[in-house]
C-alpha positions in Angstrom: -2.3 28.9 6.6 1.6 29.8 6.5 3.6 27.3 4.5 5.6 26.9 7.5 2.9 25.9 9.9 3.1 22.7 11.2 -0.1 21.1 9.6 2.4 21.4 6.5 5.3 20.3 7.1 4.7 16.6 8.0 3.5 16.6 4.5 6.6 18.4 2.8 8.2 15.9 4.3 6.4 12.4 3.9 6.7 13.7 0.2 10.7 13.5 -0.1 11.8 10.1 -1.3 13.8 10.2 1.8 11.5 10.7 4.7 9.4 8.2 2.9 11.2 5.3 2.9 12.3 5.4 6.4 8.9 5.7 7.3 7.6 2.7 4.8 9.3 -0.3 4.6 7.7 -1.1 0.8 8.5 2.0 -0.4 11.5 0.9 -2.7 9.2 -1.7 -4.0 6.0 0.5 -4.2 8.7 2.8 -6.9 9.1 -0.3 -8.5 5.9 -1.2 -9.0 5.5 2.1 -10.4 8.3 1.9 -13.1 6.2 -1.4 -14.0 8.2 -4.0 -12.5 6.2 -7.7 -12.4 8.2 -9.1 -9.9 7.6 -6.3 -7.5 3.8 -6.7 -8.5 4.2 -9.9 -7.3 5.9 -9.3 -4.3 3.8 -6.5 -3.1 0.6 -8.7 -3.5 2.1 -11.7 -2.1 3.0 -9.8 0.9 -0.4 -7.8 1.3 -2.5 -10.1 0.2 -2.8 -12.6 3.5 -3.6 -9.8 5.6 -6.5 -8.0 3.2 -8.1 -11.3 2.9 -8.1 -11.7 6.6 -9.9 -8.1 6.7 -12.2 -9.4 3.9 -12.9 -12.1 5.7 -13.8 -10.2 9.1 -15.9 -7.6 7.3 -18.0 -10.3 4.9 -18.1 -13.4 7.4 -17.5 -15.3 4.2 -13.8 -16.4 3.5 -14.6 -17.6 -0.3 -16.1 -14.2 -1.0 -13.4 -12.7 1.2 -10.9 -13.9 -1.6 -13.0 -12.7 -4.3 -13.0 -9.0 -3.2 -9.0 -9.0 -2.0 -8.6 -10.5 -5.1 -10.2 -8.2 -7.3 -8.9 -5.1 -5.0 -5.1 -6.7 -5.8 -5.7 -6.1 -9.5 -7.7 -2.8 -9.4 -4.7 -1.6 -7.4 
């Protein structure tokens, strides 16, 4: 496949720091969790978290465990 074919260069350009945070809105604070930032940690999960327990929840049937597993997924990630 030629580097300019077009299964390539969505990817060439997700991968700028540009392109990629008009396309996530977290992205600034995804780089700062990177650099090691707690508060961003804290941000990220308090923002995601809600919405992984709820597809815990769905998946499992059980809300306690659904907690459990988001929040074990949370600190693995």
């Amino acid at each position: 496949m030629e580097a300019s074919s077009p299964a390539v260069r969505p990817l060439q350009v997700y991968t700028s720091g540009k392109a990629l945070s008009e396309r996530d809105p977290d992205a600034d604070l995804v780089t700062r969790v990177g650099a090691g930032d707690p508060l961003a940690v804290r941000a990220l999960v308090a923002s995601k978290l809600p919405r992984l327990i709820a597809l815990a929840a769905r998946m499992l049937g059980d809300r306690d465990e659904a907690e459990d597993v988001a929040q074990e997924a949370s600190v693995a990630a």
